[in-house]
N, C-alpha and C positions, 0 to 999 in steps of 0.2 A: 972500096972493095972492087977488084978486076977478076971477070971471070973470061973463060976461052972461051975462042969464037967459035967453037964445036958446041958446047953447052945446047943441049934442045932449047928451044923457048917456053915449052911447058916445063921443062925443070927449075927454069931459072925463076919462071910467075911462081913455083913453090916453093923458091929458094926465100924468095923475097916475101912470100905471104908468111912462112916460119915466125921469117926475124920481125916483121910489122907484130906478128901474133904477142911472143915473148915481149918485144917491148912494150905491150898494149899489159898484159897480167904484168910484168913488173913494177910500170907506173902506175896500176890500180894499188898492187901489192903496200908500194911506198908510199902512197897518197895514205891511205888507211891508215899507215903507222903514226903517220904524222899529224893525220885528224885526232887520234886517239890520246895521241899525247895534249895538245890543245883543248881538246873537248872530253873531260872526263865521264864515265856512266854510271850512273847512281840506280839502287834499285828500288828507291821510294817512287811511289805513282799512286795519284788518285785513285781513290775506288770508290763504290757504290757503298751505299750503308743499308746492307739487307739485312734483314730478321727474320730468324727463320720462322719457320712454319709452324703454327699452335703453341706459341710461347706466351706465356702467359706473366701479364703483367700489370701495376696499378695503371690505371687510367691518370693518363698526362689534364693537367686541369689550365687552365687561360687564366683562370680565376683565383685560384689557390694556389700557395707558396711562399718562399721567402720574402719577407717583405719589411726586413730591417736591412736588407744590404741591397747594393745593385748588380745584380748578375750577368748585364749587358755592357760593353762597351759603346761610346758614339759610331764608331765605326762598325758594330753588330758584332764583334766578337764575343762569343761567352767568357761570362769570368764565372768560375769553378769553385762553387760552393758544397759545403753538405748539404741535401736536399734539393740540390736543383737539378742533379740529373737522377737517374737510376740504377745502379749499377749491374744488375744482374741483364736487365735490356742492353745495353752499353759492353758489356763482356761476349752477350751472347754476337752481337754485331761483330766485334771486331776479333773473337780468337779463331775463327774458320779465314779469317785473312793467313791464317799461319805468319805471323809478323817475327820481325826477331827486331828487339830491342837493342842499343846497344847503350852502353852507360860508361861515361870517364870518370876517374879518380884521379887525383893527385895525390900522393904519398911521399912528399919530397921530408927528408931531412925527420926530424921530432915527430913529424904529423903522421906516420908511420902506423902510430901507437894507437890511431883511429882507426885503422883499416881495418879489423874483426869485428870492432860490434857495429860499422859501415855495415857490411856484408852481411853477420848475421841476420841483422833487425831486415836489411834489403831483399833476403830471401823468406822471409815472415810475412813481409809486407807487399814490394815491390814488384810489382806486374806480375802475380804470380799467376803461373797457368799460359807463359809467354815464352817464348823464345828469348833470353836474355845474354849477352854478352859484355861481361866486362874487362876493362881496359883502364887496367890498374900504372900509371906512369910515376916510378920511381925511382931514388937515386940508390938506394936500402935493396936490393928483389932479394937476400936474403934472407931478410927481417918479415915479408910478404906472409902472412898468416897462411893454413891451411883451414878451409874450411868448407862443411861439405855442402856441396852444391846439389840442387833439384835437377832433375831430368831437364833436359833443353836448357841449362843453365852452364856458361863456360865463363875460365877466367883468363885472359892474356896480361902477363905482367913485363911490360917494357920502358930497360931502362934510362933514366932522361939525368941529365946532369944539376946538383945541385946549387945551392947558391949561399952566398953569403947576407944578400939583402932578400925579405922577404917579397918586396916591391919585386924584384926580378922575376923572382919565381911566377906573382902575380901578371907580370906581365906577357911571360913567354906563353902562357896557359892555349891561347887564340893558336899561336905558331904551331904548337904543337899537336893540337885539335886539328888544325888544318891540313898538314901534312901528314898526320893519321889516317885520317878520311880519303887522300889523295892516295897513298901506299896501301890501307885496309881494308878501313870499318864500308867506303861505299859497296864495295861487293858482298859484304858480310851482313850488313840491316840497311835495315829500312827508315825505321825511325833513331834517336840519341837523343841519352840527357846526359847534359855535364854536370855533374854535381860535387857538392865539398866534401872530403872525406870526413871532417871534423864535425860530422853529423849524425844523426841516428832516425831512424824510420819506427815509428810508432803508431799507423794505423793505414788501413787500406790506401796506395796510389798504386791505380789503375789506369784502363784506359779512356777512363773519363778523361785523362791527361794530353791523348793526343792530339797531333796534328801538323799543322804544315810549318809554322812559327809560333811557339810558344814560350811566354814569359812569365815571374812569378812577382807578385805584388811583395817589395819589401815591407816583411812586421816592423820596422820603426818609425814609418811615413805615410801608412797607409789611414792615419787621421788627417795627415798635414796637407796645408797648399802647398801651390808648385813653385812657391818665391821661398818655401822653407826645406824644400829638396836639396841634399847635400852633391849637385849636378856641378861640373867641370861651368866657371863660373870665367874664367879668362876667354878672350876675343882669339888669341896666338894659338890656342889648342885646337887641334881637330874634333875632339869630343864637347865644346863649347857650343852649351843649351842659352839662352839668355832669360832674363829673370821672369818674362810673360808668356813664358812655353813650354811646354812640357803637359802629357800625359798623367803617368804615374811614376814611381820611381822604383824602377825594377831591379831584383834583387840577385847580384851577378853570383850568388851558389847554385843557380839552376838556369841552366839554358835549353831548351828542346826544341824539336822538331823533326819535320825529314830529312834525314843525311844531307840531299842537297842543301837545302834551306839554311842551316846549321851552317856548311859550307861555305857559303857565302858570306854568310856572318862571319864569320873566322877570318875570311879573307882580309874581308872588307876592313874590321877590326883592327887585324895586322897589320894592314899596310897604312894606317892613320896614328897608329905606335908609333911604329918607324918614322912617318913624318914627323911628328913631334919629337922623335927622341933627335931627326936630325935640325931641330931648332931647338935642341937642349929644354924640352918642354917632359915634365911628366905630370900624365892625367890626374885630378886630386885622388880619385879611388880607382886608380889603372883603369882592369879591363871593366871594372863594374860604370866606370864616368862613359866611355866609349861605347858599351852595351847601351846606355840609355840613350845614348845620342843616333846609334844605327835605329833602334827602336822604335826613335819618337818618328824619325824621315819613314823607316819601313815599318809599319803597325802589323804588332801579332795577331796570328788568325784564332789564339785563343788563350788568352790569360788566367794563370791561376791565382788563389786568393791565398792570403797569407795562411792560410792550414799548410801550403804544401813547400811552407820554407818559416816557421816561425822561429823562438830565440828561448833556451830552456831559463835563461835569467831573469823571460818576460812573463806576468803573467798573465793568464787566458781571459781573451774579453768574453763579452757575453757575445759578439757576434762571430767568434770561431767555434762553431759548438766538436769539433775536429780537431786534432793537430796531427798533423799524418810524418810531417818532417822534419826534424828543429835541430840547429846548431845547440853543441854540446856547450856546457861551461867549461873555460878553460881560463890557463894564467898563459898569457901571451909572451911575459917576458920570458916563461919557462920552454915554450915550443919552436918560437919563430929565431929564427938566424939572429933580427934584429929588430929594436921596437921603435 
């Protein structure tokens, strides 16, 4: 830039302090953009667990309680029984959070045909007295039920493409979680469960359920060792557990936590598909072999018991004195693309 040699000298230190100025807010401006894009913001965060004032409730005992099952993890996470917390304590904690739940479905193809009594039993049941958002992904949004929703309860139906193997379907499930959360649900809640449509809600889940990472104990294994867990069992797979490792064996119709959390799961998940699909490898139980293998490395901050994912063909032990959530019976060959 040339200016004339008449130009004052105090005009020109304002010429020049302008443009330093502008350059200085537009690098800020562009920086931001570009943080934002790399570094996404989620609205989950810790909080304090207060109780209010003159609430009245049984006396917690050290001494007294369940004492046929184990409600601890090694690493101190609770595992979520009936009886072992309180619910009315536990509700009165966490609904002055004003939280908003957000919840997925799938509804790809045949499985459609679940999504009403999904819903219904989930507004009977399902965090009620919460902030709820569902996030219903199908290939059918005409087929999409109507059905009436409670105050603070919404539905977004968006639609995903279907498939001819059912395996695909189960696979893409993570990708598309994740890319939700990246366009949606983080500005929209706080916490997420991803749940199976092909299920029904039959008794209280609340927020006994929360938290930062949470998993649910599959009802077909939760007698078994962990040499009899049906875990991704090849050396070549990213999801490969080996035969003297493993936790428990978590049940991939329900995945929770806070949006981030979840998040990273997804990610993570995703991008070990992909590896394996680009060595022609696919997981023995897709995203559910992968789910256990993020799991066992990353340990949930609080696991539920098979109440809050049991099997309606199973029946009830003496130590679920609950079933809050259960896959429906169905004919497989009749729903899924293929078997």
């Amino acid at each position: 830039m040339r200016f004339s040699s008449n130009v004052k000298p105090h005009v020109l230190l304002l010429i020049v302090g302008t443009i330093l100025l502008l350059g200085y807010v537009y690098f800020n401006f562009f920086s931001e953009r570009l943080n934002g894009l790399s570094r996404l913001v989620f609205r989950s965060r810790v909080r304090n667990m207060v109780s209010p004032e003159k609430l009245l409730y049984k006396q917690p005992s050290v001494l007294v309680g369940r004492t046929d099952v184990v409600s601890v993890t090694p690493w101190l996470a609770p595992i979520v029984w009936e009886g072992t917390f309180d619910p009315v304590l536990v509700d009165n904690i966490y609904k002055p959070m004003n939280l908003t739940v957000a919840t997925t479905v799938f509804a790809i193809g045949k499985y459609v045909r679940f999504l009403q009594d999904f819903l219904e039993t989930a507004e009977k049941h399902f965090m009620v007295g919460f902030h709820v958002r569902y996030y219903v992904f199908t290939d059918r949004p005409h087929d999409v039920p109507s059905v009436n929703l409670s105050q603070g309860r919404h539905l977004s139906v968006i639609q995903v493409p279907g498939s001819n193997r059912w395996q695909e379907i189960s696979a893409r499930r993570m990708e598309i979680i994740q890319t939700t959360i990246e366009r949606q649900i983080r500005r929209e809640a706080d916490y997420i469960f991803c749940l199976d449509v092909d299920s029904k809600f039959h008794a209280r889940w609340g927020s006994e359920s929360l938290g930062r990472l949470v998993a649910v104990i599959h009802p077909g294994y939760y007698e078994q060792t962990r040499d009899r867990f049906p875990y991704e069992r090849r050396p070549a797979s990213t999801a490969y557990i080996p035969m003297d490792e493993g936790d428990y064996y978590y049940g991939g119709a329900m995945i929770g936590g806070f949006v981030e959390d979840v998040y990273t799961l997804t990610k993570v998940c995703r991008t070990r598909f992909e590896e394996d699909a680009g060595n022609s490898i696919e997981a023995a139980w897709q995203e559910e072999s992968h789910l256990n293998r993020y799991l066992l490395d990353n340990k949930p901050s609080k696991v539920l018991s098979p109440e809050y994912l049991w099997q309606d063909f199973k029946a009830k032990t003496k130590e679920v004195k609950v079933i809050r959530f259960s896959g429906v019976i169905k004919n497989y060959a009749d729903v899924r693309p293929n078997v």
